[in-house]
C-alpha positions in Angstrom: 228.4 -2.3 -62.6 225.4 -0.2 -62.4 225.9 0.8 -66.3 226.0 -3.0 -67.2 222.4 -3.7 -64.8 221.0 -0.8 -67.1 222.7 -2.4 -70.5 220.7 -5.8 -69.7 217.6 -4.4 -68.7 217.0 -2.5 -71.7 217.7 -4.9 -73.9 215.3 -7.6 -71.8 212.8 -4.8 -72.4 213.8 -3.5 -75.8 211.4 -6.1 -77.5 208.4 -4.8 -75.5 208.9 -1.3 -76.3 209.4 -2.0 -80.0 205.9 -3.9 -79.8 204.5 -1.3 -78.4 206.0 1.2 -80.9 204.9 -0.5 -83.5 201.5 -1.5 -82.3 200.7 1.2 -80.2 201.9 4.4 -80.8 203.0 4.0 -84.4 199.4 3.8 -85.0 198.7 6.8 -82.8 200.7 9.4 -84.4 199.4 7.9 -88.0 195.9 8.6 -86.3 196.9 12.2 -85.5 198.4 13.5 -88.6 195.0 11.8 -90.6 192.8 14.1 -88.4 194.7 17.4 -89.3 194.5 16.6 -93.3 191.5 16.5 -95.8 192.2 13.1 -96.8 190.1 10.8 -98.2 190.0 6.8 -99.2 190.7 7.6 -103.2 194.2 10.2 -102.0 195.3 8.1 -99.0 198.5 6.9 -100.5 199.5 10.6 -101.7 199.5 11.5 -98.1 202.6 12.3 -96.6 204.2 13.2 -93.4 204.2 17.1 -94.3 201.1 17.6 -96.0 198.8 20.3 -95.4 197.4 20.3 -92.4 193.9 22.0 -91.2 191.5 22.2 -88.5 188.5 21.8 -91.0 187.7 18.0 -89.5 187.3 19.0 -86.4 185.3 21.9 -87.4 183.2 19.3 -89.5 182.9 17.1 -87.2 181.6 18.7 -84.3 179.2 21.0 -86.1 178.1 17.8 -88.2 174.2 16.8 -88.1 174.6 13.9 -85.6 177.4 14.2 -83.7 177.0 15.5 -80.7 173.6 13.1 -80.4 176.1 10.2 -81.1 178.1 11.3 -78.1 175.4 12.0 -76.0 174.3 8.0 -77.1 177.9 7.1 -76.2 177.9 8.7 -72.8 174.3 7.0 -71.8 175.3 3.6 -73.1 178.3 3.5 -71.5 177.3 4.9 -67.9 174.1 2.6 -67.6 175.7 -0.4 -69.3 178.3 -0.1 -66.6 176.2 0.7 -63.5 174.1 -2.4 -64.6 177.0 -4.7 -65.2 178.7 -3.8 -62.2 175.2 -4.1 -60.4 174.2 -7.5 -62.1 178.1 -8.4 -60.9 177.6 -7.4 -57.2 174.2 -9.3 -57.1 175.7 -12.5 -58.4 178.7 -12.4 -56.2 176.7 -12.2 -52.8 173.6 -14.9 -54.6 177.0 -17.8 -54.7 178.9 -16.3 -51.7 177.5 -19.1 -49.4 178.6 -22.8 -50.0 175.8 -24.8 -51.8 176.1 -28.3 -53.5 176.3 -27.3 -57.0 178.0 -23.9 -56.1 180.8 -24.5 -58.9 179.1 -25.6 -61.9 176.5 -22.5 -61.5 180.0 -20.2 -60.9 181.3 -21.8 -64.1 177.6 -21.3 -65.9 178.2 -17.5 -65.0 181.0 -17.0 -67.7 179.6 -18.5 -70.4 178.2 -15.0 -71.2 181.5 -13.3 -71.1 183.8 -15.8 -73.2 181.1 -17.1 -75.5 182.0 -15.3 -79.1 180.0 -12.0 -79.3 178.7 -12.7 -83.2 177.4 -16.3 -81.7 176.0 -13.6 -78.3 174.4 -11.3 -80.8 172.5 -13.6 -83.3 170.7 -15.3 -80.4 170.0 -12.4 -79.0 168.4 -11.0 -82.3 166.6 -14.7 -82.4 165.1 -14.2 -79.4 163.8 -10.6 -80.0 162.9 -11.0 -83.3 158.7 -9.8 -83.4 157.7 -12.7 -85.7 159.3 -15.7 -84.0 161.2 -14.9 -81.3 161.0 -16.4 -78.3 160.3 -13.2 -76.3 157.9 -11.5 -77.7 155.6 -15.1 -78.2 155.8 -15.3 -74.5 155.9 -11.5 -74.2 152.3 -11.9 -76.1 150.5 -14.7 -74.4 151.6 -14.6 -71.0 152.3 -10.7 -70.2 149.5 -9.1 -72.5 151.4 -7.6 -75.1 149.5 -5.8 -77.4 151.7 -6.4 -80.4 154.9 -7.7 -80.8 158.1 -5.3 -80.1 160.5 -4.3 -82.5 163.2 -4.7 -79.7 166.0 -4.0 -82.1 164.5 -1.7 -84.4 162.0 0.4 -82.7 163.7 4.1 -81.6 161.3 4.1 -78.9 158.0 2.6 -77.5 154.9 4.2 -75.4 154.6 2.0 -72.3 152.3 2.3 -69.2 153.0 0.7 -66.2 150.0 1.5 -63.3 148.7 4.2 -65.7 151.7 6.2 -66.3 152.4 6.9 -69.8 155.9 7.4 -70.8 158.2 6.6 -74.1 161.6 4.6 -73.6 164.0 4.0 -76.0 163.4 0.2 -77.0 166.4 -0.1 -79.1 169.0 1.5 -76.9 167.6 0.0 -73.7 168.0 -3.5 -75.3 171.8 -2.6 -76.4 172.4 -1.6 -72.5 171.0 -4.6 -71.8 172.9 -6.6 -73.5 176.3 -5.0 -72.9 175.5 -5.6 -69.3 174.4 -9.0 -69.6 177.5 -9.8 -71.7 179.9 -8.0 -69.2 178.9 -9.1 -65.9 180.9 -12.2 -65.4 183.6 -10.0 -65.7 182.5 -7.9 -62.3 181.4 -11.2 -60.4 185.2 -13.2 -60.8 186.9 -9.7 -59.3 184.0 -9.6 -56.6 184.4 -12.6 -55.7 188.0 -13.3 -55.4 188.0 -9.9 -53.0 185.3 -11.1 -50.9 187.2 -14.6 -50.8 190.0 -12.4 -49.2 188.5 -10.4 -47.2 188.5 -11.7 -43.4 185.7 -13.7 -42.2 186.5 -12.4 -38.4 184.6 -8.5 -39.1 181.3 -10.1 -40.5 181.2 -12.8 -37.6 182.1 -10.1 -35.1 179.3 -8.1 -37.0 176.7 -10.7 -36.1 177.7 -11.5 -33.1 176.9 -8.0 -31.9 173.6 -8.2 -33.6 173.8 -6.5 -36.9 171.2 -7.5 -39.0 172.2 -8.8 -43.1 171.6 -5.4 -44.3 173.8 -3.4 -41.7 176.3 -6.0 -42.5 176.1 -5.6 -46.3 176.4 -1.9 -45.6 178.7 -0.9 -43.2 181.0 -4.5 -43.6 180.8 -6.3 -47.1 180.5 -3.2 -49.1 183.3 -0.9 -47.8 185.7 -3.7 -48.6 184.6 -3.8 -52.1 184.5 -0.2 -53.3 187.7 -0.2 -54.0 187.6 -3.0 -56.3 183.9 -1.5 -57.7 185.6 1.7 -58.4 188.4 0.1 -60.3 185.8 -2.1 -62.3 183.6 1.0 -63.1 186.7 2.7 -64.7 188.0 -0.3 -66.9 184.2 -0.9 -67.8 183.7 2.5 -68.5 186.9 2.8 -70.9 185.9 -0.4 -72.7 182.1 0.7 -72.8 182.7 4.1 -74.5 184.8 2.8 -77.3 182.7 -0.1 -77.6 181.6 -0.9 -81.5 181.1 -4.6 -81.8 177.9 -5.0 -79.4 176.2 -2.1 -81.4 177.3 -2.6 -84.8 176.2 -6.7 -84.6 172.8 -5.9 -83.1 171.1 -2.8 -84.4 174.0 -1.0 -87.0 173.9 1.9 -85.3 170.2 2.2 -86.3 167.2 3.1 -84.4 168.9 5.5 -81.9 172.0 3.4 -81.1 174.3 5.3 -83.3 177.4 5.7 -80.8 180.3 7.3 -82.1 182.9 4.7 -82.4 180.2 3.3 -85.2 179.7 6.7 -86.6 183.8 7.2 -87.0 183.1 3.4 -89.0 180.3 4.6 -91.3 182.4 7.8 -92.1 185.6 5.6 -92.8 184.1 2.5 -94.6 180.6 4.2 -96.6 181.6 7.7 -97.4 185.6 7.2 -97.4 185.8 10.5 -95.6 189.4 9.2 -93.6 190.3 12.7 -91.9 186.8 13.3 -90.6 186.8 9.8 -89.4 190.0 10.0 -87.7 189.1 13.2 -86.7 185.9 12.1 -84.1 188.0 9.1 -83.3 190.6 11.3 -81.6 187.9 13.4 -79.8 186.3 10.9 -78.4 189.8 10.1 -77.4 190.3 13.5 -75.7 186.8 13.1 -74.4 187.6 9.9 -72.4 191.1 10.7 -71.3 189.4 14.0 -69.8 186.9 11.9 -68.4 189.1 9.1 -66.6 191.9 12.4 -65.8 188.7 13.5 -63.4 188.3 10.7 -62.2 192.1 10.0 -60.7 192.0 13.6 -59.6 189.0 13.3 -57.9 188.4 9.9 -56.7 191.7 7.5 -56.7 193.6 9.2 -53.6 190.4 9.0 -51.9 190.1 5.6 -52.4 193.9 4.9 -51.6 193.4 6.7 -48.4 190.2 4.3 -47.6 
C-alpha cells in the first residue's frame, strides 16, 4: 500500500522535476563546465563534456581591470535599491492604512509602476531626465536654480552643495537606485499591507487607550508585527537586485559608473565572445550571493522564527 502512495506520487510529480531538470539545473551544470574551459563564441560547438578544463577564468576574471569595481557597484545598487524600496514600501503602506474615499483606486495607482513593462518604465524615465528636453531638468532649471542641466543618465558623478557643503555623488548610479526602487516598491506595499490587514486591531486600540502616542505605537506595535515580513522582502529583493541586468542595461548600458556585474558577464558574452570568462563571473557572483543569503539564514532566520 505504502509502495503504491509512493508509485503515484512520483509520477504526479515526475513532470515537475523533469521541468526543472531541464530548465533549471540542466542549464546549471552547462554553466559550470563553460567556466572551467577556455571557450569562446567561434569553438563553442567543439566543446564537449570532457574537455580540458582550467582555473584560468577565474584567475582572469577576478584579477581583470573592472571587476571587483563591478561588484562593488553590484553590492551598493542592490543594498540601497532595496533599503529604499522596502522604505518607499513601508511609507505607502501606513499613508493608505486608514479608510479614505478613493482609498482603492490610489491602491490600484500604486502598481502601475511594478507591472507596467520595464522598456515602456525606462524610456520615460530617460524622457524625463534627458538635459535638453526633459521634463526634470526644465523644471529642475527654472524653479530650483539649476545651474545647468544634469546629465542624470550619463554623468559618473556631480559636485553638489547643499547649505555650503561641497561634496560629489554619483549622478548616474543614484538615478539607477532610484529607479529600481521606484519600480520595486509596489511589490513591498501589497505584502505590507495584506500583514497589517491581518494583524489584530485589539493591540493598537489597547495601545491608545493607555495613551501611547502614534510613534510609540509605530514602534513598539505596528513594526514588530512586520519585521518578519520586512526581513523576508529584504532577502527576495536583495536576490533579485544583485542579479538584476534589465534596469541597468535599458537605462545607462552599464556606462557612467553603473557597470554591475550581471551586465559585465553580458558585454563579455555578447561583444568580446569570451564564453568561459563570462560564465566564469556569472558563477561567482553566484557563490557570492549564495554566501551572502547562507549568512543571512544562519544569522537572522531562527531569530526571526523565535520572534
Amino acid at each position: 500500500m505504502a509502495r503504491d502512495e509512493a508509485r503515484a506520487g512520483l509520477s504526479l510529480i515526475s513532470p515537475t522535476l523533469v521541468i526543472v531538470l531541464v530548465v533549471v539545473v540542466l542549464p546549471i551544470l552547462w554553466t559550470i563546465m563553460l567556466a572551467f574551459q577556455r571557450i569562446r563564441l567561434m569553438n563553442l560547438r567543439s566543446a564537449g563534456l570532457f574537455g580540458k578544463y582550467t582555473f584560468a577564468n577565474f584567475q582572469d576574471a577576478l584579477t581583470s581591470p573592472g571587476f571587483l569595481e563591478a561588484l562593488w557597484t553590484t553590492i551598493v545598487y542592490a543594498v540601497l535599491s532595496t533599503a529604499a524600496a522596502i522604505g518607499l514600501g513601508l511609507v505607502a503602506t501606513l499613508a493608505l492604512r486608514k479608510p479614505f474615499r478613493g482609498r482603492n483606486f490610489v491602491r490600484a495607482s500604486m502598481l502601475l509602476p511594478y507591472i507596467a513593462p520595464v522598456v515602456a518604465a525606462t524610456f520615460v524615465w530617460k524622457t524625463m531626465l534627458n538635459p535638453q528636453f526633459g521634463v526634470v531638468n526644465y523644471w529642475g532649471t527654472r524653479l530650483l536654480g539649476w545651474d545647468k542641466p544634469v546629465a542624470f543618465l550619463s554623468a559618473t558623478s556631480n559636485e553638489v552643495s547643499p547649505l555650503g557643503w561641497h561634496f560629489t555623488v554619483p549622478t548616474a548610479l543614484l538615478t539607477v537606485i532610484a529607479f529600481e526602487a521606484w519600480r520595486t516598491f509596489p511589490f513591498v506595499f501589497l505584502f505590507l499591507t495584506a500583514r497589517l490587514q491581518a494583524a489584530p486591531a485589539s493591540l493598537e486600540e489597547a495601545a491608545q487607550v493607555d495613551g501611547a502616542t502614534p510613534t510609540q505605537r509605530f514602534r513598539y506595535v505596528i513594526l514588530p508585527q512586520l519585521l518578519p515580513t520586512i526581513a523576508m522582502l529584504s532577502v527576495l529583493r536583495f536576490i533579485w537586485t544583485f542579479n538584476g541586468f534589465d534596469d541597468i542595461y535599458l537605462l545607462t548600458g552599464g556606462g557612467a559608473g553603473t557597470q554591475v556585474v550581471a551586465v559585465r558577464v553580458f558585454d563579455f558574452l555578447t561583444a568580446r565572445g569570451d564564453i568561459g570568462s563570462a560564465s566564469a563571473q556569472a558563477l561567482v557572483l553566484a557563490v557570492i550571493l549564495a554566501v551572502l543569503v547562507g549568512i543571512y539564514l544562519r544569522k537572522f532566520a531562527k531569530k526571526e522564527e523565535v520572534t
